[in-house]
N, C-alpha and C positions, 0 to 999 in steps of 0.2 A: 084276264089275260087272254090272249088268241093268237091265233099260229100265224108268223110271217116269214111266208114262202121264201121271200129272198135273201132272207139271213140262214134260214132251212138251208137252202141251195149253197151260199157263203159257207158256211159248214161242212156239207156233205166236198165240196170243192176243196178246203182244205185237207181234210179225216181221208179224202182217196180211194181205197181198196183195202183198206188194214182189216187182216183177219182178225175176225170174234167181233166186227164191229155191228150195233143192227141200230135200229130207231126204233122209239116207243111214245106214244101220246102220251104227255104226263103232267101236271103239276101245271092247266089251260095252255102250256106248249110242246113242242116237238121235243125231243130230247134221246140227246145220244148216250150209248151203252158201249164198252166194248169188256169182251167178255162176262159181260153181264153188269158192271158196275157202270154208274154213271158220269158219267166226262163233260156231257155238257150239252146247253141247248139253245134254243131260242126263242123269244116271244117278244110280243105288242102289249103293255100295257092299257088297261082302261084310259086311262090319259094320254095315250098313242107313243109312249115312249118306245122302241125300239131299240131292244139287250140282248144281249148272251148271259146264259147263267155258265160258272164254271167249278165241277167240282175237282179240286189240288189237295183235297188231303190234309187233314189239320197243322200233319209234319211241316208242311208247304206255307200253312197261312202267312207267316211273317214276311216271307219273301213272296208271296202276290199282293202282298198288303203295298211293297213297292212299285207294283206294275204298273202299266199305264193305266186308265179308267178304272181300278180298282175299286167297289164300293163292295165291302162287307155284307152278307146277305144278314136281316137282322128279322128274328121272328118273336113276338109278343115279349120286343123289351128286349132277347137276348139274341148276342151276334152267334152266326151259327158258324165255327171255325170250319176255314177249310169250302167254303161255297161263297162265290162273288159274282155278282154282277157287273157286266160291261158295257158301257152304252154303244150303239151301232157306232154313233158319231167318233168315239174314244176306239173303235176297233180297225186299223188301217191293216192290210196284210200281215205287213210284219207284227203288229200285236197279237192280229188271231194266232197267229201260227205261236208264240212264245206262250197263249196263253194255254193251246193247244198241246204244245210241248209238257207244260209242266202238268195237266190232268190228264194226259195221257201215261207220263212216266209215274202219274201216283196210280194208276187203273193196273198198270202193269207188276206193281208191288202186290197186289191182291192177289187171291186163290179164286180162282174163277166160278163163275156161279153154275 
């Protein structure tokens, strides 16, 4: 994975000025925090795919599992509830922002780190 500035930029454009929010290199991508929890990022696949990863909170899965570009993040066999992937192509404004919307209000459920 490696860091693609202009989904970076896509992001930081949506997310605005929100207190407690910061960035952190993580996971071969960029990735956002607010109040310490993770909401969400971005990267370039070795195979040049271009995604958002987004964390919604397990509460959440079932209805991101509806979103637009929704792919389940799946690690060694098992899907990880609650983190999805979105391809650039699959993210139009109005998607970021919904997808935004819904791991932002699961970050916000949390006790701050």
């Amino acid at each position: 994975m490696a860091l693609d500035e202009d989904l970076n930029d896509r992001l930081r454009s949506h997310l605005g000025n929100r207190s407690g929010l910061t960035e952190k290199r993580m996971m071969g991508g960029m990735c956002f925090l607010l109040n310490g929890h993770l909401i969400g990022g971005a990267d370039r696949t070795k195979e040049g795919e271009r995604r958002f990863i987004f964390r919604v909170g397990k509460d959440n899965h079932e209805t991101a599992t509806g979103l637009p570009g929704a792919v389940a993040m799946v690690q060694g066999g098992r899907v990880m509830r609650g983190l999805f992937f979105v391809s650039d192509d699959d993210a139009s404004d109005e998607v970021l922002d919904t997808w935004l919307d819904l791991a932002v209000s699961h970050a916000l459920t949390l006790t701050p780190k």
